[in-house]
C-alpha positions as CSV (number, residue, x, y, z in Angstrom):
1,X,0.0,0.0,0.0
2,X,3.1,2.4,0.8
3,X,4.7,2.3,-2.5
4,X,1.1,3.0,-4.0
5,X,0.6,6.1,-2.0
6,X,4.1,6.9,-3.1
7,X,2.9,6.4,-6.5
8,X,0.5,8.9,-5.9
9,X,2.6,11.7,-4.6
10,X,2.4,14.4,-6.4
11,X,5.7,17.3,-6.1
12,X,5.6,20.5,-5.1
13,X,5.3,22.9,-8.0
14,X,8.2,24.3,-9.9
15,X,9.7,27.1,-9.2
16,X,10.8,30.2,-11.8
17,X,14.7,29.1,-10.5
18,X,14.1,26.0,-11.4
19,X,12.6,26.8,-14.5
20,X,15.3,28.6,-15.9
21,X,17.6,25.7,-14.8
22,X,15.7,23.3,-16.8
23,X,15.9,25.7,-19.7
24,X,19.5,26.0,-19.0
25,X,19.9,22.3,-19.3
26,X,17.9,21.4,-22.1
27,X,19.9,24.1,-24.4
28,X,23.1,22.8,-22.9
29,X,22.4,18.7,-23.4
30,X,20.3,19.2,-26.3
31,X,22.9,21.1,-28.5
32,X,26.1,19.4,-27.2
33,X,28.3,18.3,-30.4
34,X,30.1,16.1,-29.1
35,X,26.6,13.9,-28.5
36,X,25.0,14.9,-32.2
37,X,21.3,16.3,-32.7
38,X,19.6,12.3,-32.9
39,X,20.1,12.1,-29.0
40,X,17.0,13.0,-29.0
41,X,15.7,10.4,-30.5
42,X,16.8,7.8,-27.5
43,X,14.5,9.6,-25.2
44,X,15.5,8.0,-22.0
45,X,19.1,8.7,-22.2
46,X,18.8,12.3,-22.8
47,X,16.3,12.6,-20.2
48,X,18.4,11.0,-17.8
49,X,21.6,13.6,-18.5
50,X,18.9,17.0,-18.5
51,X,18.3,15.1,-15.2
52,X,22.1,15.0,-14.2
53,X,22.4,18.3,-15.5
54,X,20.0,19.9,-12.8
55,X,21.1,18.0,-10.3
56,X,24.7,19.1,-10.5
57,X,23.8,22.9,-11.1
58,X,21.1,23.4,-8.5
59,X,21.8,24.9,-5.2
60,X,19.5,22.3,-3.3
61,X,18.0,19.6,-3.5
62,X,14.6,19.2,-4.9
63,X,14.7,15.1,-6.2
64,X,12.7,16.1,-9.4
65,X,12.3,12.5,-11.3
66,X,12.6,12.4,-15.3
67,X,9.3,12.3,-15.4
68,X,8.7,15.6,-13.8
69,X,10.8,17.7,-15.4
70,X,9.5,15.9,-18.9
71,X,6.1,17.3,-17.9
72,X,7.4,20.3,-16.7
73,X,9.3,20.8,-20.2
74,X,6.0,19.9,-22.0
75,X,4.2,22.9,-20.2
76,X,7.1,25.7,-20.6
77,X,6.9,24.4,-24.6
78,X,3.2,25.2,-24.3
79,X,3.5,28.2,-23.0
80,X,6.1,29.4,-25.7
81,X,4.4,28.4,-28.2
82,X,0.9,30.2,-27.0
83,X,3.4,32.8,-26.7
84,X,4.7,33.1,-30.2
85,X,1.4,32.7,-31.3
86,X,-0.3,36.3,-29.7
87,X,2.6,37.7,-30.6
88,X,2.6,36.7,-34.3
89,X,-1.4,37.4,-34.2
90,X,-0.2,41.6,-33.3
91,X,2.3,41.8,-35.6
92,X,-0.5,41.0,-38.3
């Protein structure tokens, strides 16, 4: 029953800091040369480094799982793209 309600858990929302530090590491994993462009395409590995990545560069401790800060990616991509959007709709 324990590791249902663990399951179940749900994290305490993002903060802007942490925002920007998952910004930070998706530009700096995603456009690494050394790794090529297709990492993307093995999704679990390049998950697992932006994971690394904010882990290393954060000044505590938050424990944010892959699938977290994949969610959280998916709603700052949203966001921008909403963004772009209105602002494309004034320029016109």
């Amino acid at each position: 029953m324990e590791s249902i309600s663990k399951k179940l858990q749900r994290g305490g929302n993002f903060t802007v800091e942490e925002d920007k530090l998952l910004v930070s590491a998706w530009l700096n994993i995603s456009m690494n040369a050394v790794r090529g462009h297709d990492q993307k395409k093995k999704k679990t590995t390049f998950w697992q480094r932006m994971k690394e990545f904010i882990q290393q560069n954060e000044p505590y401790e938050t424990n944010r799982t892959v699938v977290s800060l994949m969610n959280r990616w998916s709603t700052i991509q949203f966001a921008r793209t909403s963004f772009v959007a209105a602002m494309g709709k004034l320029k016109h």
